[in-house]
N, C-alpha and C positions, 0 to 999 in steps of 0.2 A: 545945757545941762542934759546929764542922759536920764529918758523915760523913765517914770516910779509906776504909772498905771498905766494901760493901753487895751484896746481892743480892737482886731481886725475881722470885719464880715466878709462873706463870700454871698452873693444872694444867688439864685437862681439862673440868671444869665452870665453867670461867672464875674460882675461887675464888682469892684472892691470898694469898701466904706473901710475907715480908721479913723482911730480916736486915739492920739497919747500926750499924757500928760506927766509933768514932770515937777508937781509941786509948787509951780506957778503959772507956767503956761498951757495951755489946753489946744492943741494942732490936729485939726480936722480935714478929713478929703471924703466928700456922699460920693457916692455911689457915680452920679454922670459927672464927677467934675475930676480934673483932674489937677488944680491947684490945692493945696493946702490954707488952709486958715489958722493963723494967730491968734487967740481970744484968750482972756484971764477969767475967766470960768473955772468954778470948785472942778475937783476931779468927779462928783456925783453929776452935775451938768456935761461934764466933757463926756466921759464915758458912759454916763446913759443914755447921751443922745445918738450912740451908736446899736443901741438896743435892735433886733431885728424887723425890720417894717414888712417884711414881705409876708403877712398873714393871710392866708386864701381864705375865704368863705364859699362853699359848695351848698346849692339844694339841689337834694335829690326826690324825683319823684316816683311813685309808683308808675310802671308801665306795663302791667301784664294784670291778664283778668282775674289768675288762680295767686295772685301775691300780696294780695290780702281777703284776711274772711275772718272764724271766730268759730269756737265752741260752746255747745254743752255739756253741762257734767250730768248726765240723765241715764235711765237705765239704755235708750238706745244708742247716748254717746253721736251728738247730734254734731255735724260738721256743716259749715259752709262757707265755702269758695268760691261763690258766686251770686254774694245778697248785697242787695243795694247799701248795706250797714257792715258796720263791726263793732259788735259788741263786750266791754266788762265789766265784771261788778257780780253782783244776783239780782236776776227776778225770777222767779219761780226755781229757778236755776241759777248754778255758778258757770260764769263765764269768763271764757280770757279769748283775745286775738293776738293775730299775727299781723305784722307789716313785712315784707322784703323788699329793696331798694337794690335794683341792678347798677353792674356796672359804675364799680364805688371809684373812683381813680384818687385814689391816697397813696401814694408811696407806702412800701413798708420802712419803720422808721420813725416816718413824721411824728411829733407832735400836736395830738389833739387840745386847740386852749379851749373851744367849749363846744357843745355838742347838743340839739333839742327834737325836740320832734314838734308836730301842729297837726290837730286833728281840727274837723272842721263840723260841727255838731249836725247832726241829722236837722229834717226838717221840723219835727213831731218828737224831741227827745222826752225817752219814757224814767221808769223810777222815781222815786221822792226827793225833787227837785231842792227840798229847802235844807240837805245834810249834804257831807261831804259823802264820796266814797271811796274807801282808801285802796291801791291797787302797789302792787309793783312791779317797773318796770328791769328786763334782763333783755342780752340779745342772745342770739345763737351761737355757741363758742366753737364755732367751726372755722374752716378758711376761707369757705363760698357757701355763703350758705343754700340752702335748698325749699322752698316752698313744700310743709306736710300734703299728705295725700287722702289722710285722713285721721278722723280722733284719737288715735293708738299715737301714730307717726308725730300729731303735735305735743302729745303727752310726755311723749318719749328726748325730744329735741334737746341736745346738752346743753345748759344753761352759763350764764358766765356766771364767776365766781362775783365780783361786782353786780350791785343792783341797785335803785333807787326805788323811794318810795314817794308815791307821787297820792296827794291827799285831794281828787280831784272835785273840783266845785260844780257847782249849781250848775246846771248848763241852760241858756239859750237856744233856740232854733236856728241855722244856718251860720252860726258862728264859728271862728277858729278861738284853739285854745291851745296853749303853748305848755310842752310836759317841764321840768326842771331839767336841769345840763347832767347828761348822762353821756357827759366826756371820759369818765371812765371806764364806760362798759365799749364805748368806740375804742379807746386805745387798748384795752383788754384784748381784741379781736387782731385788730392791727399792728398786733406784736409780736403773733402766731407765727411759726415758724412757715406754714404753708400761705403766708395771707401775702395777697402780690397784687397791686393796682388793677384795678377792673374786674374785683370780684363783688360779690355780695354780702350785705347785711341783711339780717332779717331781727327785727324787734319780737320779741314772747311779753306781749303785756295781759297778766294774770290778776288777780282780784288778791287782796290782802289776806291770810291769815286771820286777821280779826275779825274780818266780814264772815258773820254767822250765817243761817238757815232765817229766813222769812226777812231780810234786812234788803225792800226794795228800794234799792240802788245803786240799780247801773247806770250805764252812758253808753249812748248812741251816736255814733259817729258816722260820717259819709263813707262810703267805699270808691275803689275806682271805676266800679260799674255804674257810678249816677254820672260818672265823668273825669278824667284825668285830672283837672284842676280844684276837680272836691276830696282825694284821696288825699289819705297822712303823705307830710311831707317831714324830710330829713336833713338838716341845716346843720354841719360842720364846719368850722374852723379851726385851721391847724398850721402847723409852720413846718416845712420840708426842710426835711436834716440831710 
């Protein structure tokens, strides 16, 4: 009988998968084989089992001393790029930081299926431990992004038009804490007509709107200056088109 449903992959090493079915029989070939298989399997069995498996998972980490740090919003407009911490929320002040993550190697293209960050909590984390503090996270809608120079330069940084709002909790001492999937603000960047394997992302994570004046609750988080393996880390998964 000739084929009613089918699907043929191509994966990454050019190896071929198929799937077709013809309303009773279901004829399969993976990827390293190169016989076919006969099976009476629905067509939702036949052809979903050709669904694409080749999903990558990347962590990226921070690797430079000035690519993560934090503000103040103060009359001197306080910058740092180089403290053991990265601070957002308010305490006495509103705060936001930056993370940048070199050298991304995503194809332009790919599909992002989910996307997160991990901050890993300071040793002594400050503010009123027993609320949440609400913050939201954007990255930088550029094509590579670029590490601020100073409080004007992070003020200023184009924001994506996607964002998430991350309701962050209580925190522990020396702990990692994982933000929500902010796989839309990765493919946001990754769609960019200038964005091309091996450039950069950089995170703008800011304090919410809600967050008033005397509302102590920020969070304090490690920087790459206490150590490479305590800085925010950036965990992508995507499928190459």
């Amino acid at each position: 009988n000739k084929p009613k449903n089918g699907s043929v992959i191509v994966n990454s090493d050019g190896d071929v998968k198929l799937a077709l079915h013809d309303g009773t029989y279901c004829a399969e070939k993976a990827y390293e084989d190169s016989e076919i298989t006969i099976t009476t399997k629905t067509v939702e069995e036949c052809i979903g089992s050709t669904l694409p498996t080749d999903e990558i998972e990347k962590n990226y980490f921070v690797n430079n001393v000035n690519d993560d740090g934090w503000t103040e919003e103060t009359s001197e407009k306080n910058f740092y790029n180089n403290d053991n911490n990265v601070r957002v929320g308010y305490a006495s002040s509103y705060r936001s930081l930056w993370v940048k993550w070199n050298n991304i190697d995503i194809p332009k293209g790919s599909i992002v299926k989910s996307a997160k960050i991990k901050f890993k909590s300071s040793d002594s984390p400050s503010g009123d431990m027993d609320q949440y503090t609400k913050t939201i996270l954007y990255f930088n809608n550029v094509g590579n992004a670029v590490a601020p120079l100073n409080f004007d330069d992070m003020e200023n940084k184009n924001k994506t038009t996607n964002n998430v709002t991350w309701e962050m909790p209580e925190t522990i001492g020396n702990t990692w804490y994982e933000s929500p999937d902010i796989s839309a603000l990765v493919q946001e960047v990754i769609n960019r007509s200038d964005w091309q394997s091996g450039n950069a992302l950089m995170l703008l994570h800011t304090r919410h709107p809600d967050i008033t004046c005397c509302e102590f609750n920020d969070r304090t988080f490690k920087s790459y200056e206490t150590g490479a393996e305590n800085a925010p880390q950036l965990i992508i998964t995507y499928s190459p088109q």
